[in-house]
C-alpha positions as CSV (number, residue, x, y, z in Angstrom):
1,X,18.0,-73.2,33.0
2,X,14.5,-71.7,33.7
3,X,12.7,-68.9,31.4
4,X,9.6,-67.5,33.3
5,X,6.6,-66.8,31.0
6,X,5.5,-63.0,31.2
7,X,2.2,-62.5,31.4
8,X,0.1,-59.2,31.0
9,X,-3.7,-59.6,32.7
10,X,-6.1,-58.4,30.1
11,X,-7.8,-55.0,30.3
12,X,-11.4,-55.5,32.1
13,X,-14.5,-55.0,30.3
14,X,-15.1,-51.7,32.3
15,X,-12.0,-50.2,31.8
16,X,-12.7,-51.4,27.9
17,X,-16.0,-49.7,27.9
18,X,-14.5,-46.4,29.5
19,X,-11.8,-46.5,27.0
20,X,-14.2,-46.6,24.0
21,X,-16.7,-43.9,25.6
22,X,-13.6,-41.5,25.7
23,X,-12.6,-42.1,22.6
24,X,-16.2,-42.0,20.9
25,X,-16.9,-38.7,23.4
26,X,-13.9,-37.3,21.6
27,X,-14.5,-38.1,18.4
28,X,-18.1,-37.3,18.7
29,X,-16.4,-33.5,20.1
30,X,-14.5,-33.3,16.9
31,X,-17.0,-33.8,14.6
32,X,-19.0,-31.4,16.0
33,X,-16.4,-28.8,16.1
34,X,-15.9,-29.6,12.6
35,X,-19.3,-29.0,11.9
36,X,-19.2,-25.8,13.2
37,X,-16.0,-24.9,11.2
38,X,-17.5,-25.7,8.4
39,X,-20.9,-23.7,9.1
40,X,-18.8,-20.6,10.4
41,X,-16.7,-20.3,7.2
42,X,-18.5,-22.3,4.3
43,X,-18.7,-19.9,1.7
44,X,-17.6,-17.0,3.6
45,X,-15.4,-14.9,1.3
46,X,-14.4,-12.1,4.1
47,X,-10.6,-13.2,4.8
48,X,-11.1,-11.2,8.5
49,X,-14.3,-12.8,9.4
50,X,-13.0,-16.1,8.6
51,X,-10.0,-15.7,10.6
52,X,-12.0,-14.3,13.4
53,X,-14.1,-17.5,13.3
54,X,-10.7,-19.8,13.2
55,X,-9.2,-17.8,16.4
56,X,-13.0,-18.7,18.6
57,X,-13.8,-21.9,17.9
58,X,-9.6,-23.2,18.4
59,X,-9.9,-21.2,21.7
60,X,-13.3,-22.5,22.7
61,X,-11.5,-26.0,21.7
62,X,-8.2,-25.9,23.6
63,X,-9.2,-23.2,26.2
64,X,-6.3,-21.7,25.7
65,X,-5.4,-17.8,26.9
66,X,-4.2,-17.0,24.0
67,X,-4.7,-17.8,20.1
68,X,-2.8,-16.5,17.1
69,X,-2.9,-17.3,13.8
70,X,0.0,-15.7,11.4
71,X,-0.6,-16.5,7.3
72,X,2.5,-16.9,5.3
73,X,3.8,-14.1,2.9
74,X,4.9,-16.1,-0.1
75,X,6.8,-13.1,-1.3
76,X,8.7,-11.8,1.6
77,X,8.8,-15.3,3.0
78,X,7.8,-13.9,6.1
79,X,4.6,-15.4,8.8
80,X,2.9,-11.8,9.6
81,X,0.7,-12.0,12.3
82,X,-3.2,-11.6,11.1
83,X,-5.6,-12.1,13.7
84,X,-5.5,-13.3,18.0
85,X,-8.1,-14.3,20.1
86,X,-7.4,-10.6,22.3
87,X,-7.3,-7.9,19.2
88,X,-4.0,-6.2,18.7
89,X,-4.7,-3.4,16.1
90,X,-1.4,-1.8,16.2
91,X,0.8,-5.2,16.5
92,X,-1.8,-7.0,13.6
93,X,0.0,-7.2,10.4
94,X,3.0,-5.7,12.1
95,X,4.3,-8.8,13.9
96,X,6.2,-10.7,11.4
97,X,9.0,-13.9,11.5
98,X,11.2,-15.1,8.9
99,X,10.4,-19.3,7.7
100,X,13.0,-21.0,10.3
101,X,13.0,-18.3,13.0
102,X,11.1,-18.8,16.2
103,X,9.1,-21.2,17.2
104,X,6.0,-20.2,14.6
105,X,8.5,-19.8,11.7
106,X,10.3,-23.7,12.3
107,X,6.6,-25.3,12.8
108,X,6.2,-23.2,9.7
109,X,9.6,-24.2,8.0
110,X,9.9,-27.9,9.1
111,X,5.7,-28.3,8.7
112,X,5.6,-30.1,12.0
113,X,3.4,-29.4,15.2
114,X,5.3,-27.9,18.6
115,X,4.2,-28.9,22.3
116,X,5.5,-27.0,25.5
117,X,4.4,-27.8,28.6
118,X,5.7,-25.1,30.3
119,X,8.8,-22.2,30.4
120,X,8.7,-21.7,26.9
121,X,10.4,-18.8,26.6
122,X,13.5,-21.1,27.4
123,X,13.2,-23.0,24.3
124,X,16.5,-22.1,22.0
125,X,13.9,-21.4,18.9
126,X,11.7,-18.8,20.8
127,X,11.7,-15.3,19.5
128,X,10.5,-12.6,22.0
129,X,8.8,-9.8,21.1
130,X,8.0,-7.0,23.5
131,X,5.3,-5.9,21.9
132,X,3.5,-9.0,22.2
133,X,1.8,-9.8,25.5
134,X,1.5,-13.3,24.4
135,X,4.9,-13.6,24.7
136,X,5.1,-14.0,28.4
137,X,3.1,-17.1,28.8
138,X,3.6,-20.4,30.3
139,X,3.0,-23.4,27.6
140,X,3.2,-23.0,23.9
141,X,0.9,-25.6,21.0
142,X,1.6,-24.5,17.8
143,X,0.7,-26.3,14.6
144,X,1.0,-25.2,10.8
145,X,-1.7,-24.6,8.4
146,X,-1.3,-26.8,5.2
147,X,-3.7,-27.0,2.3
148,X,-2.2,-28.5,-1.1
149,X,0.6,-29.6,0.2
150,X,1.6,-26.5,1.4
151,X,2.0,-24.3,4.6
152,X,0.4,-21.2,4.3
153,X,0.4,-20.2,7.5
154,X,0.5,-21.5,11.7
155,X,-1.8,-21.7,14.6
156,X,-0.7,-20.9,18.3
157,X,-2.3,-21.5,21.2
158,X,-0.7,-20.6,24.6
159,X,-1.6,-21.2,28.5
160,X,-0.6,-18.5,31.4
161,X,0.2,-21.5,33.3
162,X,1.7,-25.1,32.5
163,X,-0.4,-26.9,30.9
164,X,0.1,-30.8,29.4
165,X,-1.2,-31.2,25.8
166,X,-2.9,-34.4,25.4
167,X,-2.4,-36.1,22.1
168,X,-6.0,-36.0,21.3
169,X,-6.0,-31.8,21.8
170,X,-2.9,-31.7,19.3
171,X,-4.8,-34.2,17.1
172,X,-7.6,-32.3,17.1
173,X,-5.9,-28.9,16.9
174,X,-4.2,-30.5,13.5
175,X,-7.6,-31.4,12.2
176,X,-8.7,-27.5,12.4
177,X,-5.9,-26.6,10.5
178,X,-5.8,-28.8,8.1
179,X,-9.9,-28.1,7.4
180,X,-9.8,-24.2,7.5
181,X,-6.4,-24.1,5.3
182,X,-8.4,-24.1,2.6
183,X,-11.4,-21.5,3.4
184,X,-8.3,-19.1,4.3
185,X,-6.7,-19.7,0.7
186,X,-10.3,-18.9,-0.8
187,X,-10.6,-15.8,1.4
188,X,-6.8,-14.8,0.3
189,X,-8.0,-15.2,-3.3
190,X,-10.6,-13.4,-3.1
191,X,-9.3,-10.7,-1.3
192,X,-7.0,-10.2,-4.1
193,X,-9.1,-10.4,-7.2
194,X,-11.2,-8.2,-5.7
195,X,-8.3,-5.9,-5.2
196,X,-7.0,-6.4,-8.6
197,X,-10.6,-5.1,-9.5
198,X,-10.5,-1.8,-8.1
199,X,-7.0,-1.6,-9.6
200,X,-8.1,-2.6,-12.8
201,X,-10.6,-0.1,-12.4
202,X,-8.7,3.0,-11.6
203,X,-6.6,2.6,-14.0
204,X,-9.4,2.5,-16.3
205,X,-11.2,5.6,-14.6
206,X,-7.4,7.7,-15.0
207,X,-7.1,6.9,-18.3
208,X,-10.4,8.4,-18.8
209,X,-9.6,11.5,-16.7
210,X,-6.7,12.1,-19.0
211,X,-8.5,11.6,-22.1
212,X,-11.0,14.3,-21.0
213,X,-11.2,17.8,-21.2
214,X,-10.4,18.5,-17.9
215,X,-7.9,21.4,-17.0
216,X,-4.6,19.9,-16.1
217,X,-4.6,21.1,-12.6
218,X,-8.4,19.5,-12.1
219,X,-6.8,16.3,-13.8
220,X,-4.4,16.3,-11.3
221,X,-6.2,16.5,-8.2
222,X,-8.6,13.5,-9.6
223,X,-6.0,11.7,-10.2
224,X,-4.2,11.7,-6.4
225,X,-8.0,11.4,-5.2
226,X,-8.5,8.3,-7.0
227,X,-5.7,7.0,-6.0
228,X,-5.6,7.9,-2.1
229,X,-9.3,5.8,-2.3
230,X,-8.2,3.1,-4.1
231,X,-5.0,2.4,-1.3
232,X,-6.4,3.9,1.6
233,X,-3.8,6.7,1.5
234,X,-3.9,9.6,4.2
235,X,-2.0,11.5,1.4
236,X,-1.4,11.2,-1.7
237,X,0.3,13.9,-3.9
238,X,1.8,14.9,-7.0
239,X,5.5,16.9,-7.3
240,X,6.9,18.4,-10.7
241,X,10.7,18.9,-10.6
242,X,12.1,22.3,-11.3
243,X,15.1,21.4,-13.2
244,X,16.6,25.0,-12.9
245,X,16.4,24.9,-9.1
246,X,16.7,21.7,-8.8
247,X,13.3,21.9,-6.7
248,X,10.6,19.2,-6.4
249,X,7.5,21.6,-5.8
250,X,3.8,20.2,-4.7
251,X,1.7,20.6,-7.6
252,X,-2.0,18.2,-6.8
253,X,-2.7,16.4,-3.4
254,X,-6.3,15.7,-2.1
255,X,-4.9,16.3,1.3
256,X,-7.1,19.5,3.0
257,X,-4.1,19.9,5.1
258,X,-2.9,23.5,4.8
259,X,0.2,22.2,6.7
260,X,1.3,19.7,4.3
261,X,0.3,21.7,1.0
262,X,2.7,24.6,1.9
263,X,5.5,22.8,3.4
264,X,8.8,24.2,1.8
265,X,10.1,23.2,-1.5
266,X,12.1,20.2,-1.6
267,X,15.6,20.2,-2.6
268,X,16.6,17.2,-4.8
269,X,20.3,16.4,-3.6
270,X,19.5,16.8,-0.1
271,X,16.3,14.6,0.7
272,X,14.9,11.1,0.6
273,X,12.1,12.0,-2.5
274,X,15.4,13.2,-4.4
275,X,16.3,10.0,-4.7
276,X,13.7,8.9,-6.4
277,X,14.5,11.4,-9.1
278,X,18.1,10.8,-9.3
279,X,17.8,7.1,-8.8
280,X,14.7,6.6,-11.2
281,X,13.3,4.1,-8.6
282,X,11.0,4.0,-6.2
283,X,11.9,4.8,-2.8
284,X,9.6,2.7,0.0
285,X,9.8,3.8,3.5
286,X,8.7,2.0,6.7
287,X,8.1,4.7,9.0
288,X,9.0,8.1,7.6
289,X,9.1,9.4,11.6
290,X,12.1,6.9,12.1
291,X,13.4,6.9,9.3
292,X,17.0,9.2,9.0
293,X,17.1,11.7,6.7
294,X,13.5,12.1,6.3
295,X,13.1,15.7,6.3
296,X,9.9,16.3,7.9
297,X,9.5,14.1,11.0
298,X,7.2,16.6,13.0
299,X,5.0,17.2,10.4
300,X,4.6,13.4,10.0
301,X,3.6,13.0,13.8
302,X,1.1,16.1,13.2
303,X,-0.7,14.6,10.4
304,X,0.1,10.9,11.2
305,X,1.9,9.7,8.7
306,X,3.7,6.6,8.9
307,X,4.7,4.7,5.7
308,X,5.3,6.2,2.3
309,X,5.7,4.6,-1.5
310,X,7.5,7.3,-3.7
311,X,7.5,6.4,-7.5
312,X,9.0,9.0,-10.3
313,X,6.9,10.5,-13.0
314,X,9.1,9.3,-16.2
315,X,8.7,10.7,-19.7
316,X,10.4,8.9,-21.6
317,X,13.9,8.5,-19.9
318,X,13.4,11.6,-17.8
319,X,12.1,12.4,-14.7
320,X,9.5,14.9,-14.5
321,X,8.7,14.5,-11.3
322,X,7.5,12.3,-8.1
323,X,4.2,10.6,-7.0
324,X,3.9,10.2,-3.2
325,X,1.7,8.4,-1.3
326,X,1.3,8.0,2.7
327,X,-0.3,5.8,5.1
328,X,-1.8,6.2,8.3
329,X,-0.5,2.8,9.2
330,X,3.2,1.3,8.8
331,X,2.6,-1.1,5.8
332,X,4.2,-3.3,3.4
333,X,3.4,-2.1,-0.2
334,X,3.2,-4.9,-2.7
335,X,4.9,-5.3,-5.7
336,X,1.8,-5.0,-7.5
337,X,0.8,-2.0,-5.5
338,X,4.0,0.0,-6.4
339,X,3.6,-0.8,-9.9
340,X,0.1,0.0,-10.0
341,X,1.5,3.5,-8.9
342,X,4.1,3.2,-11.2
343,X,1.3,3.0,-14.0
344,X,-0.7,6.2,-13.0
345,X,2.2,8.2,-12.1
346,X,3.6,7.4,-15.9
347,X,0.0,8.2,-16.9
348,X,0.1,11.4,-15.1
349,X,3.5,12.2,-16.7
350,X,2.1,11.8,-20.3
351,X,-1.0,14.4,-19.1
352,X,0.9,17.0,-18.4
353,X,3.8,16.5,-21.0
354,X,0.9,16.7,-23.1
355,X,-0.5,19.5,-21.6
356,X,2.9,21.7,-22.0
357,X,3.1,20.6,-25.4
358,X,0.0,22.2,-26.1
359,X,0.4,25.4,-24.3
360,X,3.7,25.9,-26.3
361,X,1.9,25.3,-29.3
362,X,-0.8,27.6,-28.6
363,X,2.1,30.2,-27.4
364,X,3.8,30.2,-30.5
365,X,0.7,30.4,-32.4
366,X,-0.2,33.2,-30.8
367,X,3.3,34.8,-31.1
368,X,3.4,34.3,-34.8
369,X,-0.5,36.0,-35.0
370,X,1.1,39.0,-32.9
371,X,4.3,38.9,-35.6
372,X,1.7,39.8,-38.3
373,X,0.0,42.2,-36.6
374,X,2.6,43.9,-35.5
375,X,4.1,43.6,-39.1
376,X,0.8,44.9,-40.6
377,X,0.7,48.0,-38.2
378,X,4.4,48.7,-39.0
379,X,3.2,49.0,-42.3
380,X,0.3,51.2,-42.0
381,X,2.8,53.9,-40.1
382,X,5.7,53.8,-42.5
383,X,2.6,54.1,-45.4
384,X,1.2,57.2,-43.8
385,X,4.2,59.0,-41.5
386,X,6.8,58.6,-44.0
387,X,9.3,56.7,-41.3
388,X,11.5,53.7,-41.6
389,X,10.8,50.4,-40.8
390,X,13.1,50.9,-37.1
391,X,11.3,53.7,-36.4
392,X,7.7,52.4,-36.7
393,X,9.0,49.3,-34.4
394,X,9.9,51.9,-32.5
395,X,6.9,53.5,-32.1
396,X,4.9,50.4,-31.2
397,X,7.0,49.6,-28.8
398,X,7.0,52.9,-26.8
399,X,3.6,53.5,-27.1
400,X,3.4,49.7,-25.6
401,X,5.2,50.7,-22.7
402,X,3.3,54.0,-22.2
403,X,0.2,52.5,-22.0
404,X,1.2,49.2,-20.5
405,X,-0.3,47.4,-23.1
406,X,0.9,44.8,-25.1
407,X,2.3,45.3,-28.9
408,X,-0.2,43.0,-30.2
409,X,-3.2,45.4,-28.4
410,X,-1.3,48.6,-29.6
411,X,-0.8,46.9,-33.2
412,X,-4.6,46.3,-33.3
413,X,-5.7,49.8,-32.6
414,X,-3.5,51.0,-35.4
415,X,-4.8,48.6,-37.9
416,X,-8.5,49.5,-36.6
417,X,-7.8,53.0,-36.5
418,X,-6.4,52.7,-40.2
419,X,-9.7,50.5,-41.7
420,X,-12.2,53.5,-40.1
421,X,-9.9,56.0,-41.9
422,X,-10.5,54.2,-45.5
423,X,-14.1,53.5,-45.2
């Protein structure tokens, strides 16, 4: 029996050489693009910019047609969409995908790259969305974007046509991630200790508008204003609850909207913001034009409203009332944000708990000062018209509503008119 000996001719020195040049011509391309990564978004603190940067240089690298880069919500568990190489203002931050669903959210899940060539809208894990041109293009590279061991968000790029992804472009493509991951977590960081600033700061200037010696409806109206500045609100407002009627009535907004500051009364079993009060939670609403039951849908449109965060005004265990706010855009309000709100809206409470605590002081100090007076005068006419105690009430009080003057003002005028007699 025979064995025949395989033999495989070696590679010539040419094709050797053109082997190496590739390979050093590659190398030599990543580096550079590196370079430029790293000179685009070294030390640049503007989470936008950076992701701007990231979208034009990976579509300068793969040519693609499209880029899009979506950053993991840690809290939501959710990829929202953040930035593409075309700008979509009303799909950015709007676009979202659970970890697992659709293409983005497995590469996201399983933190493992994704290569069609072409059709893939037939894979089983694509999600369409029909607000997304993207959507209807041809091949599909996505890869996820890990720094410290974990994914914090994914890179797509995608062809109009077929296109075959060599191993060096996904190689590459990987490389980018992995270097901008974490200039996108120091732009994330910042973002949000900068934002925890201006909170920190607000709460600091509402404190101080409480403490002064502001009028409560002035207090009020810099209150919402503060707040409408510090989370970009369209409006933002204060409503008291009428407990009789069972009314929450507008009471502060820094909206110049004559539309939206006389709007009816709202009644609290029948609307949305009454469940905030009845509920003693706050009530978070998408879109307040879609959503049912929102009483006000036109008026929405006219000013163009979209999402609200409604938080009640608590005084103790009680409701007092509600603290709105509305945004031009539909957004996702934070937990930190709604409790921020919380914090001024409980502040707000105090103010003018406070406030009615002192009126009614000063009300019945002044009724027990209009007591004696009226005691005093009742005196003076019983002394010198020989009457009976009813009968100089009486008098008081008639001569009150003859003159339409209070009893207190006719009560003076006798004791004045009694202190000229005796000098």
């Amino acid at each position: 029996m025979s064995t025949e000996a395989v033999t495989t001719q070696p590679a010539s020195l040419p094709e050797v050489v053109s082997k190496l040049k590739t390979a050093l011509r590659l190398k030599s391309l990543e580096i550079e693009i590196l370079h430029q990564i790293s000179q685009a978004i070294s030390g640049n603190l503007n989470l936008e910019e950076v992701l701007h940067h990231i979208i034009e240089l990976v579509t300068q690298v793969t040519r693609g047609d499209s880029c899009l880069l979506y950053l993991l919500d840690k809290i939501n568990e959710e990829l929202v969409l953040r930035a593409s190489k075309n700008p979509h203002p009303k799909i950015i931050g709007r676009i979202k995908v659970k970890l697992g669903e659709g293409i983005t959210g497995w590469v996201a899940k399983e933190r493992q790259p994704v290569a069609i060539q072409k059709d893939a809208s037939n894979d089983p894990r694509f999600k369409f969305f029909h607000n997304l041109p993207e959507d209807r293009y041809q091949a599909f590279l996505s890869v996820p974007v890990i720094t410290k061991n974990e994914v914090i968000g994914v890179i797509n790029v995608q062809h109009r046509r077929p296109h075959r992804h060599t191993a060096s472009e996904k190689t590459l493509l990987m490389t980018i991630a992995n270097q901008v991951g974490g200039a996108i977590e120091n732009a994330r960081l910042y973002e949000e200790t900068k934002k925890k600033a201006v909170q920190i700061e607000t709460l600091s200037k509402v404190s101080k508008t409480i403490t002064s010696n502001h009028y409560l409806d002035e207090m009020l109206h810099l209150i919402v204003s503060m707040m409408a500045e510090t989370m970009n609100s369209s409006i933002c407002s204060i409503m008291l609850l009428d407990e009789k009627k069972q009314e929450l009535i507008i009471k502060a907004t820094q909206s110049l909207s004559q539309a939206y500051s006389k709007k009816p009364n709202i009644k609290v079993h029948k609307s949305l913001l009454g469940r905030v009060v009845l509920d003693r939670k706050p009530l978070i609403i998408r879109d307040v034009i879609e959503e049912k039951g929102y009483m006000y849908p036109e008026l929405a449109k006219q000013e163009g409203l979209r999402s609200l965060v409604s938080v009640p005004m608590m005084i103790k265990n009680n409701v007092i009332g509600v603290f709105n706010l509305y945004t031009a855009q539909e957004r996702q309000f934070s937990q930190e944000e709604v409790q921020l709100l919380s914090t001024v809206a409980n502040q707000a409470a105090v103010a003018i708990e406070n406030t009615k605590l002192m009126s009614e002081t000063i009300a019945m100090q002044e009724a027990l000062e209009t007591r004696k007076l009226v005691e005093r005068a009742k005196g003076i006419l019983i002394r010198e018209e020989k009457i009976s105690e009813d009968e100089a009430y009486r008098r008081i009080q008639q001569k009150s509503m003859k003159l339409r003057k209070s009893m207190r003002e006719i009560s003076e005028a006798i004791i004045l008119a009694a202190e000229i007699k005796e000098q």
